[in-house]
MIVOZA-848065 format. One line per 3 residues: number of its first residue (from 0); their letters; for each residue x, y, z of N, C-alpha, C. Coordinates in steps of 0.001 Angstrom, whole numbers. Layout:
NUM> a> X/Y/Z/X/Y/Z/X/Y/Z | ...
This chain:
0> xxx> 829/-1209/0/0/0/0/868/1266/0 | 1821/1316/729/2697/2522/1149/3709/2808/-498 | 3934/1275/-1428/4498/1574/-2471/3321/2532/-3714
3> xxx> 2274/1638/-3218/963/2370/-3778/676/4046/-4223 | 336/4351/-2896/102/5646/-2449/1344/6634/-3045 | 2285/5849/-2809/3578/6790/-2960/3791/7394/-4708
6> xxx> 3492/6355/-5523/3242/6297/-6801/1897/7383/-7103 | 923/6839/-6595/117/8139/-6860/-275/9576/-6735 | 746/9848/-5220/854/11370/-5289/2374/11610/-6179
9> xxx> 3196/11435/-7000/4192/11338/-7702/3846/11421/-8804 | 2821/10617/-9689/2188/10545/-10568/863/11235/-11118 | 414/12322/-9918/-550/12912/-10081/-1279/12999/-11213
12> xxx> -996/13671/-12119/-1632/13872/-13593/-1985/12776/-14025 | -1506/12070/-14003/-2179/10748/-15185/-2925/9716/-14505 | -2470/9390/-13281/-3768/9039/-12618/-4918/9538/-12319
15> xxx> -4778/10869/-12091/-5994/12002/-12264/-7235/11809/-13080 | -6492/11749/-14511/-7018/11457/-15903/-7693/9813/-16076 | -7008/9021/-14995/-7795/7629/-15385/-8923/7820/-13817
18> xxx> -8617/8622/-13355/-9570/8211/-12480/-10853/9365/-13081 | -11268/10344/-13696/-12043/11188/-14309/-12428/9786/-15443 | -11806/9039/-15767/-12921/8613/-16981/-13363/6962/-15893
21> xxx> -12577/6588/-14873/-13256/5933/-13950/-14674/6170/-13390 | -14880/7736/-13231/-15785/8405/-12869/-17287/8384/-13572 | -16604/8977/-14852/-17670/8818/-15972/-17845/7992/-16393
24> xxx> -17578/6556/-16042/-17882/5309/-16433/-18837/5228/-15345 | -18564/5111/-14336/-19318/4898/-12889/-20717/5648/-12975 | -20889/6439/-13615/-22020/7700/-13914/-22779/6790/-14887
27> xxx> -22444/6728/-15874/-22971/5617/-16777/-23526/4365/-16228 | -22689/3694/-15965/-23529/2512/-14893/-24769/3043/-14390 | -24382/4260/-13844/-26104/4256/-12403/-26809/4898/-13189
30> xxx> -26175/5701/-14645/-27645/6352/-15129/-28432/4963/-16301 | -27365/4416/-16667/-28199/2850/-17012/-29127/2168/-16390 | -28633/2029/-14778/-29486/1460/-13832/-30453/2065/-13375
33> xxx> -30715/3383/-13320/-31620/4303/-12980/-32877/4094/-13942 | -32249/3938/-15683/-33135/4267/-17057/-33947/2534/-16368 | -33012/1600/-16190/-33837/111/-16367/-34590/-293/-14807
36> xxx> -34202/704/-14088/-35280/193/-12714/-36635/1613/-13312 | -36216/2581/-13559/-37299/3289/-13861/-38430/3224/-15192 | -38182/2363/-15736/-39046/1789/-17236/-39696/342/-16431
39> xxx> -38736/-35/-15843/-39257/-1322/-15053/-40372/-1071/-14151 | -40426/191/-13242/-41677/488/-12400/-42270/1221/-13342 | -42212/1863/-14331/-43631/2606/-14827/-44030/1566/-15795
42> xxx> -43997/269/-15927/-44384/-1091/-16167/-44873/-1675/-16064 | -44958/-1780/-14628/-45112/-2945/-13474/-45564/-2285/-11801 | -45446/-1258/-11810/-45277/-888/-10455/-46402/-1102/-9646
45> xxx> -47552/-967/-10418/-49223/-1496/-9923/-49438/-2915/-9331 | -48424/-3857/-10093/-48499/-5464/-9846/-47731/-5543/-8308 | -46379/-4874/-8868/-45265/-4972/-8004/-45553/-4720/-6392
48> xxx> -46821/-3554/-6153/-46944/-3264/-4783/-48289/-4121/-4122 | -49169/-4722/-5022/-49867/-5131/-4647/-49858/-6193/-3881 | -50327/-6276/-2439/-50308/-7126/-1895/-50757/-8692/-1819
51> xxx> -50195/-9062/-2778/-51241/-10455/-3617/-49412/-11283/-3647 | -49972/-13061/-3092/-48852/-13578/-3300/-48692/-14373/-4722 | -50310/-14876/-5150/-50372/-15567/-6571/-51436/-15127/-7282
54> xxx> -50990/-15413/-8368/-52303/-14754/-9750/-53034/-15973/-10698 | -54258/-16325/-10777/-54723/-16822/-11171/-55159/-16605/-13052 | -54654/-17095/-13708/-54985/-16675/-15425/-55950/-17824/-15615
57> xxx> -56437/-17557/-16898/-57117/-18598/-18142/-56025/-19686/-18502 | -56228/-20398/-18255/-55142/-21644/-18752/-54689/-21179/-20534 | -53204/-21288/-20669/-52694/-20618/-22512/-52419/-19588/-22400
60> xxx> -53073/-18268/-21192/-52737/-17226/-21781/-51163/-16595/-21588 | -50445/-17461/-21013/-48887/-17419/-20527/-48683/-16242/-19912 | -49808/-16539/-18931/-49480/-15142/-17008/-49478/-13764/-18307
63> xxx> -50576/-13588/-19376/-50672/-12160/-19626/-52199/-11382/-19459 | -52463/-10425/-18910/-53835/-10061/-18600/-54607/-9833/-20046 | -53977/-9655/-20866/-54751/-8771/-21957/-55534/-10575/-22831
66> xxx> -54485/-11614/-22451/-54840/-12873/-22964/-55751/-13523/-21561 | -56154/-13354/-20893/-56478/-14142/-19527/-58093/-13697/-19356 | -59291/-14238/-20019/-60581/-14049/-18987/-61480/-15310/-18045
69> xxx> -61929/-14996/-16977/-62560/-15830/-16187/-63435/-15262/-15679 | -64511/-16479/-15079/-65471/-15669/-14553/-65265/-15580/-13144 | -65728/-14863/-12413/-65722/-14501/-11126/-66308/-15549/-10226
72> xxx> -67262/-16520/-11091/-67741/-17462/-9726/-66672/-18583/-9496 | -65039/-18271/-9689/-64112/-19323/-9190/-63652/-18990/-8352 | -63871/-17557/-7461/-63282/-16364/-6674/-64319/-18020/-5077
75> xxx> -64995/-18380/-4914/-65664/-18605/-4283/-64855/-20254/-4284 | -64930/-20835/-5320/-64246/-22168/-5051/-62925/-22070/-4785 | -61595/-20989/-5006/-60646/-20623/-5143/-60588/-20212/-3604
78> xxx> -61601/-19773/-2522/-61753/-19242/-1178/-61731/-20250/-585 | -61988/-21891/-860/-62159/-22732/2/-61027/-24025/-461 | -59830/-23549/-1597/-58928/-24367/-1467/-57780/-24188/-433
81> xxx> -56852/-24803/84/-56465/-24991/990/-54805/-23884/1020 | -54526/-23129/1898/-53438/-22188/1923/-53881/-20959/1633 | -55460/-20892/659/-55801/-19472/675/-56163/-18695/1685
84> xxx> -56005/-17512/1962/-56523/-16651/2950/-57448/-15315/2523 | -57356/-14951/1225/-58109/-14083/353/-57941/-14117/-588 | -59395/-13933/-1632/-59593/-13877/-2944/-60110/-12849/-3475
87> xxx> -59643/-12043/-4703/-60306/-11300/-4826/-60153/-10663/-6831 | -61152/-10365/-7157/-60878/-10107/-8754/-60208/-9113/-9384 | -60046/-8813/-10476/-59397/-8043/-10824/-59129/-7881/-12471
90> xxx> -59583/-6541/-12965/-59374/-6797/-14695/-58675/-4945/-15186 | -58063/-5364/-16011/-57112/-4450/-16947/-57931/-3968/-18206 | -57698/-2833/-18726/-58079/-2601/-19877/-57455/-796/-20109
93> xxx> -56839/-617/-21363/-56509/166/-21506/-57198/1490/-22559 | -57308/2351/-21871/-57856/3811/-22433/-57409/5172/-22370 | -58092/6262/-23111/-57390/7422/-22997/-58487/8575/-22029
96> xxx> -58357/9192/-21064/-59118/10088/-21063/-59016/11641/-21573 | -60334/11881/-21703/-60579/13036/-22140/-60430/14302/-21426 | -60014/15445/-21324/-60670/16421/-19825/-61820/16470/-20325
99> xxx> -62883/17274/-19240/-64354/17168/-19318/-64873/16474/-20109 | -66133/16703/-20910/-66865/15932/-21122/-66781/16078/-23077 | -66200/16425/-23546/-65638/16725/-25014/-64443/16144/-25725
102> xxx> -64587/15545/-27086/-63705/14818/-27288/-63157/15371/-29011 | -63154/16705/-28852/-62932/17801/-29978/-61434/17957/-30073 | -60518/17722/-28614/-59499/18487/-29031/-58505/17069/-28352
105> xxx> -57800/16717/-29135/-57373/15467/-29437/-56161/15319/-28146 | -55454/16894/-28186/-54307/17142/-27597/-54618/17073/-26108 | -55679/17161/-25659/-56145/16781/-24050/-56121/15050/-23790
108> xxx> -55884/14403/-24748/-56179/12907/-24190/-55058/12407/-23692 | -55334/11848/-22277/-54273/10747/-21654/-54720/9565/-21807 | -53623/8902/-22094/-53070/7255/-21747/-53466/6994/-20458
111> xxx> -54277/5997/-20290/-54725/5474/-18741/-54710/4577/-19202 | -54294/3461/-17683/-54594/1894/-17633/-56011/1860/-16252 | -57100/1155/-16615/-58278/1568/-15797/-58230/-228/-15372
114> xxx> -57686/134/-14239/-57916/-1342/-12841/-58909/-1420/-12150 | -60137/-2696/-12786/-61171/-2820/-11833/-60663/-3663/-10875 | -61792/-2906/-9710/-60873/-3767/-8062/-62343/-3874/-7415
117> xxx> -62321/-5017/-6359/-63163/-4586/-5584/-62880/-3358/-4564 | -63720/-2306/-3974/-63467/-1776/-3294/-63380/-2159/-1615 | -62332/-1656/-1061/-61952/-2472/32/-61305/-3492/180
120> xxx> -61070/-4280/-888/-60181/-5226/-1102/-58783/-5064/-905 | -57758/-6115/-438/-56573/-5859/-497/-55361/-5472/-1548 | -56311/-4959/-2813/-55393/-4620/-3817/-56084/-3052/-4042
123> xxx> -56398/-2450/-3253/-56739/-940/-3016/-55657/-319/-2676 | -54875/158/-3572/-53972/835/-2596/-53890/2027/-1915 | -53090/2461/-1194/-53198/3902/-244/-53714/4899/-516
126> xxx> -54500/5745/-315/-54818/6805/-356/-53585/7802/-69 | -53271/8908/-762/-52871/9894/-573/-53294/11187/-497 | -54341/11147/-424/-55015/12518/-759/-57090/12202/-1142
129> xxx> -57308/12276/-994/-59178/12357/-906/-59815/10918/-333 | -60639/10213/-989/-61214/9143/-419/-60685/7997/-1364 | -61289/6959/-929/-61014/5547/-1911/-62315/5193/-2796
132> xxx> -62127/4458/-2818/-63413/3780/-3876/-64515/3627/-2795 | -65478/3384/-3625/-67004/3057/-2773/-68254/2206/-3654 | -68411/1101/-3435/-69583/373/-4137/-70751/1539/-4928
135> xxx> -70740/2529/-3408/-71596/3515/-3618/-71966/4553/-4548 | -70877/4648/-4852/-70293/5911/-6265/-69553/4691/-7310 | -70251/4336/-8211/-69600/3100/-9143/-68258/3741/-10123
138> xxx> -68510/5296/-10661/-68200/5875/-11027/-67081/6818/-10624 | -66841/6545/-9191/-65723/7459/-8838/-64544/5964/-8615 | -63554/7365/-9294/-61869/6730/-9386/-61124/7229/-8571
141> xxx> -60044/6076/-8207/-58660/7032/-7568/-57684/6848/-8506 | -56591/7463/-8951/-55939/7623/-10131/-54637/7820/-9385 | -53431/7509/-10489/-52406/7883/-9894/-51751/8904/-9981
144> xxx> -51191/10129/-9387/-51256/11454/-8567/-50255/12180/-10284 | -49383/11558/-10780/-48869/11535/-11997/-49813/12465/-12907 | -50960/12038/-12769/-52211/12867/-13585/-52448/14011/-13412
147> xxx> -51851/14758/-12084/-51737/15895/-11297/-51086/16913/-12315 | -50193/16365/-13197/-49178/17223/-14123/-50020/17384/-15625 | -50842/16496/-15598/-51754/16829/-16325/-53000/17638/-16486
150> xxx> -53083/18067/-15203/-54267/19218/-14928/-55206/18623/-14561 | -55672/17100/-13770/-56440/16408/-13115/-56600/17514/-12107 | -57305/17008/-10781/-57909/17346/-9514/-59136/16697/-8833
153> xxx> -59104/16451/-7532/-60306/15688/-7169/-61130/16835/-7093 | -62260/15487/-8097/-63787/16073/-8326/-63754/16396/-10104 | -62676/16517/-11110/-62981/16502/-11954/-63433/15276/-12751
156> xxx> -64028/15090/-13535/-65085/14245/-14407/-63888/14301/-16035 | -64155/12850/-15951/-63075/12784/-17396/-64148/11525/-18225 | -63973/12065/-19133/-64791/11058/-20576/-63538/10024/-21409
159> xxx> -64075/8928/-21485/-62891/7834/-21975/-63451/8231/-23618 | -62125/8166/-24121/-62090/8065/-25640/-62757/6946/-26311 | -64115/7274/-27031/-64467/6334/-27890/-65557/5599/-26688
162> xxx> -66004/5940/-25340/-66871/5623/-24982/-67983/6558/-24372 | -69196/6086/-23868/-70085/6774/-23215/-69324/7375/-21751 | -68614/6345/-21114/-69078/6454/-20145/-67930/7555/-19813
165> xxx> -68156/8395/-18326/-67337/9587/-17914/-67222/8991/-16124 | -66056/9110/-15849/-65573/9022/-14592/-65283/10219/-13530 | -65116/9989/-12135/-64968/11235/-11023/-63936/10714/-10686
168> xxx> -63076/11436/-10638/-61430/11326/-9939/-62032/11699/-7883 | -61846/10693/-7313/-62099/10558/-6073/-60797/10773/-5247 | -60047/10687/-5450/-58451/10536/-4538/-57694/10066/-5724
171> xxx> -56366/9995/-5142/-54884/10104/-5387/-54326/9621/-4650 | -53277/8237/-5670/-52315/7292/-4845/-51373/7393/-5790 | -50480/7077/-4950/-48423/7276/-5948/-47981/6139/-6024
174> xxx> -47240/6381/-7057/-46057/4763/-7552/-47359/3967/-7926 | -48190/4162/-9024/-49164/3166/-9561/-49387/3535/-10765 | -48543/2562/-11662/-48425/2593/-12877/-48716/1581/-13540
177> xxx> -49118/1072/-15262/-49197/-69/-15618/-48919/22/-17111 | -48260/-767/-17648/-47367/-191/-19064/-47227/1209/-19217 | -46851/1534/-18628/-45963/2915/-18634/-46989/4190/-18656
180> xxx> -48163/3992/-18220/-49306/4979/-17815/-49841/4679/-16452 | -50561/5688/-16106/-51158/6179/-15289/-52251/4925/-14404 | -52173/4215/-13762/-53452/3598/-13081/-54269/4252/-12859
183> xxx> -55593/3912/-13319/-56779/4426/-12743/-57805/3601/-12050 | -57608/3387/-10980/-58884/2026/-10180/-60111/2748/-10201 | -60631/1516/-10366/-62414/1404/-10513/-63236/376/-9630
186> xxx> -64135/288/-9523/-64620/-400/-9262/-65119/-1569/-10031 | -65024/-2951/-10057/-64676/-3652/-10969/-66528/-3813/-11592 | -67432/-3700/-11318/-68366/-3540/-11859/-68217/-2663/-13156
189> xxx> -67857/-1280/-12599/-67974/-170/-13629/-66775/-441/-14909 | -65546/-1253/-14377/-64691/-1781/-15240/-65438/-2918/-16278 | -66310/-3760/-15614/-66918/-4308/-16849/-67612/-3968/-18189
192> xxx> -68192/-2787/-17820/-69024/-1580/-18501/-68474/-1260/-19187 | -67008/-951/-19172/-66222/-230/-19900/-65477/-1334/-20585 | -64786/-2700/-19823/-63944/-3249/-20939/-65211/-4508/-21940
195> xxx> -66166/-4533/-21694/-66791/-5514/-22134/-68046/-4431/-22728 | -68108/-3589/-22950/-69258/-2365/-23717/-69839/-3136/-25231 | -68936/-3995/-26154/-69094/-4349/-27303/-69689/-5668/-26928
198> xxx> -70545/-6073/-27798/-71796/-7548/-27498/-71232/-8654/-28091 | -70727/-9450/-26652/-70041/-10697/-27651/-68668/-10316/-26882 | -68608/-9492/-26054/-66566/-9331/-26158/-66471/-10376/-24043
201> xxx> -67327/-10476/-23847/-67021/-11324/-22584/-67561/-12494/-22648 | -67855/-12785/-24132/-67417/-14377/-23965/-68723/-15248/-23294 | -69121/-14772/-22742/-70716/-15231/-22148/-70550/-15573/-20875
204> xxx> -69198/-15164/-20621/-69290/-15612/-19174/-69697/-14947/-17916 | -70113/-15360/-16888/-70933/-14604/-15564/-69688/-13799/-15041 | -69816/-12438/-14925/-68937/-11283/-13914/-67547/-11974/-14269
207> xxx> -67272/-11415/-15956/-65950/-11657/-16307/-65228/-10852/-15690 | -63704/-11225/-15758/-62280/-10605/-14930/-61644/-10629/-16036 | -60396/-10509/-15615/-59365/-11444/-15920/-58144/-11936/-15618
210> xxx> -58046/-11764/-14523/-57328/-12330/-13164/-58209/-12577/-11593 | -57575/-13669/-10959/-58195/-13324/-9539/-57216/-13303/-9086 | -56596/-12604/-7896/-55811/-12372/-7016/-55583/-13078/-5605
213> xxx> -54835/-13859/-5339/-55021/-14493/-4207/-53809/-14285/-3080 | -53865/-14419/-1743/-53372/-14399/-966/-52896/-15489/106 | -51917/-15794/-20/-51587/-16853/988/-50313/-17323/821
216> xxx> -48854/-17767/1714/-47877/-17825/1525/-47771/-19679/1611 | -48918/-20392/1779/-48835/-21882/1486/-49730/-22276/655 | -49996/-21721/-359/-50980/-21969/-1923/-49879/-23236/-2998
219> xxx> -50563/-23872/-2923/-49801/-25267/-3960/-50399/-24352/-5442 | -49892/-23988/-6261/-50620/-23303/-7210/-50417/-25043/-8359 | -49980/-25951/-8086/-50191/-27319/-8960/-51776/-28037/-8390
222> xxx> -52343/-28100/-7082/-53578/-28395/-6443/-54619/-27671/-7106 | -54442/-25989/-7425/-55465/-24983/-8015/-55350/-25619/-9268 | -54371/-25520/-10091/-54443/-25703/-11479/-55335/-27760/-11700
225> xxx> -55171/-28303/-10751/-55578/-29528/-10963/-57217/-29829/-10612 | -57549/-29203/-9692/-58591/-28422/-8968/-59804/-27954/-9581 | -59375/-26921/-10671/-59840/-26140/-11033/-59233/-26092/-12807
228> xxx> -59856/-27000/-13403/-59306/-27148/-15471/-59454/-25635/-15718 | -58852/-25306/-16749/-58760/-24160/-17286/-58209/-23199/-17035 | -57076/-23476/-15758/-56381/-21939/-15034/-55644/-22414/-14689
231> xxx> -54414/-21096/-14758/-53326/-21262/-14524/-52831/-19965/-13514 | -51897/-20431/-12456/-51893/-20138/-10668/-50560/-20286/-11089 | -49999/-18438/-11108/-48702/-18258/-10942/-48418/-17344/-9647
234> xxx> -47102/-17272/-9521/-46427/-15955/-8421/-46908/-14730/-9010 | -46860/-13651/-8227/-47040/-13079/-8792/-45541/-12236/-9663 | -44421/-12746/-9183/-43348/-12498/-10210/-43149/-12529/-11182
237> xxx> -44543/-13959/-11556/-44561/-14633/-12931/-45567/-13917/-13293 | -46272/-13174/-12610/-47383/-12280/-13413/-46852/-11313/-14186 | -45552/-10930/-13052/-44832/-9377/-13423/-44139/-9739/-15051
240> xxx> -43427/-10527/-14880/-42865/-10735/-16014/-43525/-11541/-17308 | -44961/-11858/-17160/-45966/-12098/-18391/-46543/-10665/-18528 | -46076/-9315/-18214/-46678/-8018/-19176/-46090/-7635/-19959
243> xxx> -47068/-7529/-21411/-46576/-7480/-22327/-45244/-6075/-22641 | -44178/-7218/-23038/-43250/-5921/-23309/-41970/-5820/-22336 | -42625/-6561/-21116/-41835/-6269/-19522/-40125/-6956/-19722
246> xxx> -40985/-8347/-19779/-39400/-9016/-19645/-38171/-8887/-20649 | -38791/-8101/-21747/-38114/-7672/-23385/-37236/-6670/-22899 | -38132/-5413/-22705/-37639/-4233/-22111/-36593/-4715/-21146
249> xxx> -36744/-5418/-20075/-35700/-5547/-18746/-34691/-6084/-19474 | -34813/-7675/-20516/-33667/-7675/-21064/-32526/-7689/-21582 | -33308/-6378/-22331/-32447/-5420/-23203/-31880/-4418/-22222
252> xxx> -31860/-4188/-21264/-31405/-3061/-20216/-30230/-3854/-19700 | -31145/-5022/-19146/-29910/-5578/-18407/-28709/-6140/-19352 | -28768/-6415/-20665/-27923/-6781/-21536/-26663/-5717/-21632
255> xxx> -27427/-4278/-21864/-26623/-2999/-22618/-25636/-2898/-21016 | -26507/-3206/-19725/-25847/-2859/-18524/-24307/-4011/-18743 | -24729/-5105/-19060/-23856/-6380/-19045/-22715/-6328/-19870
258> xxx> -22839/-5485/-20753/-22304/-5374/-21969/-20962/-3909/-21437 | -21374/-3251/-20461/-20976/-2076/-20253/-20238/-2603/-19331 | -20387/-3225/-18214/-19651/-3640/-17497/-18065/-4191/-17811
261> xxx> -18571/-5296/-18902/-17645/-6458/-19308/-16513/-4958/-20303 | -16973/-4060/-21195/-16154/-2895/-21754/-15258/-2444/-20773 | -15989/-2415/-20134/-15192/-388/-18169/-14019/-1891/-17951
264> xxx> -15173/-2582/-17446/-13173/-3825/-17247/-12234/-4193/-17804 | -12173/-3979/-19284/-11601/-4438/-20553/-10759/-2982/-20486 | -11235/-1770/-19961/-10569/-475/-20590/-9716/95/-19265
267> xxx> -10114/-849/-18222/-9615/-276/-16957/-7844/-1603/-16956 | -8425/-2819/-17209/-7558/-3294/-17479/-6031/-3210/-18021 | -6479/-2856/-19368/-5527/-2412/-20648/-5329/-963/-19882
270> xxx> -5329/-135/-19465/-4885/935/-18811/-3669/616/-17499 | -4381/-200/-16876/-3079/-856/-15781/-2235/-1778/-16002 | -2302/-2315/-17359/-1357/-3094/-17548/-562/-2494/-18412
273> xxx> -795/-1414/-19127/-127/-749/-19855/1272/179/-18828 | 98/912/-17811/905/1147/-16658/2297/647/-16025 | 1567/-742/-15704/2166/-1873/-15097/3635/-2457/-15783
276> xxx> 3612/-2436/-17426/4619/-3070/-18364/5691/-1308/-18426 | 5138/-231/-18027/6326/793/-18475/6723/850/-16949 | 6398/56/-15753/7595/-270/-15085/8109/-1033/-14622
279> xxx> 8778/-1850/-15898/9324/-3130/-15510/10860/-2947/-14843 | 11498/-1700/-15871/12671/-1626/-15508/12733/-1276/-13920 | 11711/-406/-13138/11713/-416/-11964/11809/-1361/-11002
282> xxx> 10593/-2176/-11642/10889/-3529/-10838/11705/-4451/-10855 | 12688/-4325/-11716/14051/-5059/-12371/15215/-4493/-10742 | 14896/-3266/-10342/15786/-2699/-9514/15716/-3039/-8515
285> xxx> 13845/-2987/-7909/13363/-3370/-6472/13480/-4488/-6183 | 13875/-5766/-7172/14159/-6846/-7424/15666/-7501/-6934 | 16272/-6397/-7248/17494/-6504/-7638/18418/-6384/-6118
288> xxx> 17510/-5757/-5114/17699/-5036/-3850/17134/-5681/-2677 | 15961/-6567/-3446/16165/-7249/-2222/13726/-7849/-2104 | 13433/-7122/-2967/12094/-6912/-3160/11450/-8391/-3472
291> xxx> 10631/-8427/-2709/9971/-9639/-3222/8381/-9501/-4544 | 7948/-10689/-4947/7472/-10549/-6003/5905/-10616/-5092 | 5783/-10809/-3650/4395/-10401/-3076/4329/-8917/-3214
294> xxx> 5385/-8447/-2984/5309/-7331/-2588/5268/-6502/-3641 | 5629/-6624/-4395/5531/-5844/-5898/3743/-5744/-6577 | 3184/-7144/-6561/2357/-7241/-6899/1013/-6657/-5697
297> xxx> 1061/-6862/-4446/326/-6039/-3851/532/-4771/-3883 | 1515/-4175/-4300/1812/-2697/-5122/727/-2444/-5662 | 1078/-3384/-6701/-208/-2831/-8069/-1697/-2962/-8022
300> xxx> -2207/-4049/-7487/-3553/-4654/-6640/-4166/-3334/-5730 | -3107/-2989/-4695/-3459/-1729/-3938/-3394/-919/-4828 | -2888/-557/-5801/-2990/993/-6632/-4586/649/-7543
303> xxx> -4670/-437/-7914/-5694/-419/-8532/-7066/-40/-7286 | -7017/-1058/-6689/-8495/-861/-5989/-8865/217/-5060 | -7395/1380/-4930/-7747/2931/-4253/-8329/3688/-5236
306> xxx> -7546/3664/-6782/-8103/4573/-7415/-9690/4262/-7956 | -9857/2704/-8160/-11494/2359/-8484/-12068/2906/-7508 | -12012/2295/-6000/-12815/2385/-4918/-13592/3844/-4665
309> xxx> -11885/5013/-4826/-12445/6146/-4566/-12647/6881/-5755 | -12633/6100/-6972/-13149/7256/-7913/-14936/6398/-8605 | -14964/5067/-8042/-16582/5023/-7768/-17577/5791/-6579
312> xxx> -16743/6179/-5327/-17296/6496/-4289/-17614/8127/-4703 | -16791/8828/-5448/-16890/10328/-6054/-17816/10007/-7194 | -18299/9287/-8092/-19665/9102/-8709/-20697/8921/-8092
315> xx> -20861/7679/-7231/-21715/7822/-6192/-22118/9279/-5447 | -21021/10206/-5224/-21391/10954/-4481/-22191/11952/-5335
């Protein structure tokens, strides 16, 4: 270490210079990791917090909601298999809203993902600001607070693109996203209204979904699927990563990250060994005097992992 150190205040300048592009490598990394955890929650982040340990699909549709419908009267046989502790439904469908009640000016429409839930159920999430859902008001939403930048507010009334029906923004909850828009929970009644409006699109089945949500940390999801023909009882990890797009996107992130890594080591390398070979004749001397070859080489080991250590810890900072 002491041969280390000694070399680097001696050498100032040019270690300087490898530790500045040490730096900006290190910057790169976390703004990579930043881009692929943050595409990853405005993705997923709706699934991700919900308090649900397994997800129930349509048998085929390979854990994706947009492929997955069932009817709701399995929510009841699904309550009395063994490890469950709560059941509860749940359906996706994607739309744009309008502000008010006019659909003239194109440039007002948001991207919403509209989550029917039961209200009160354990996939309600927090309130931040006004009330939650209510059987009572079929029509009032809580949305995620994101919409705020859009000129939302509780109590305004928004019209879905291309339908009748118009919704009340009731409250505001954060970090609830679903392919890269806005959650909007509903009440899963009023969600039927809206994703099943066309005659013929639910299939004929009684109080379609298209997931049920279940709870319990000793669920055999091979007993459900045997149990119960036609469905398929994943984690919900395996839910996360059947949305469409999800596991593509992650990836490709984690690849470009993998790819970046395996480069910064390849360039940090060839930099210290380049180092390392213009002083051989030195070490020909320290050699020559009495130096051993531990000691030479924990030289270089210590010079490397001060200047990484502290020129990752100055990116970090």
């Amino acid at each position: 270490m002491f041969l280390a150190l000694k070399e680097l205040m001696h050498s100032k300048t040019k270690f300087l210079m490898i530790a500045v592009i040490l730096v900006l490598i290190s910057w790169l990394v976390f703004i990579l990791s930043g881009l692929g955890n943050g595409l990853s929650t405005l993705a997923a982040a709706t699934f991700k917090t919900m308090d649900a340990d397994y997800v129930v699909f349509e048998q085929g549709s390979k854990a994706s909601m947009g492929k997955s419908l069932l009817s709701n009267e399995l929510s009841v046989k699904l309550a009395e298999m063994p490890g469950v502790e709560d059941v509860t439904p749940m359906g996706i469908s994607m739309a744009s809203a309008i502000k008010g009640n006019s659909s003239e000016l194109n440039e007002d429409k948001v991207d919403i993902a509209i989550i029917g839930i039961e209200p009160g159920s354990f996939l309600e999430p927090e309130i931040i600001e006004g009330t939650g859902l209510s059987a009572d008001q079929p029509t009032g939403v809580v949305v995620n607070e994101s919409l705020k930048d859009e000129g939302f507010a509780i109590g305004d009334t928004f019209q879905l693109d291309g339908s009748t029906e118009s919704l009340t923004i009731v409250g505001f909850v954060k970090n609830q996203t679903y392919n890269h828009v806005a959650s909007v929970f509903t009440p899963i009644e009023e969600w039927r209204k809206i994703a099943f409006a066309a005659p013929g699109s639910d299939k004929g089945l009684t109080e379609p979904v298209n997931v049920i949500m279940l709870q319990g940390k000793n669920i055999d999801p091979d007993a459900i699927n045997a149990a119960l023909p036609g469905t398929e009882t994943v984690t919900r990890a395996a839910a996360v990563q059947g949305i469409s797009g999800y596991k593509e996107e992650s990836g490709t992130i984690m690849m470009m990250l993998g790819f970046l890594l395996v480069i910064s080591a390849f360039i940090i390398g060839v930099f210290f060994y380049v180092f390392t070979m213009q002083k051989t004749n030195q070490f020909g001397i320290m050699k020559a005097i009495g130096a051993r070859n531990r000691l030479l080489s924990r030289a270089v080991v210590s010079q490397v992992l001060v200047l990484s250590v502290s020129s990752i810890i100055i990116g970090i900072l």
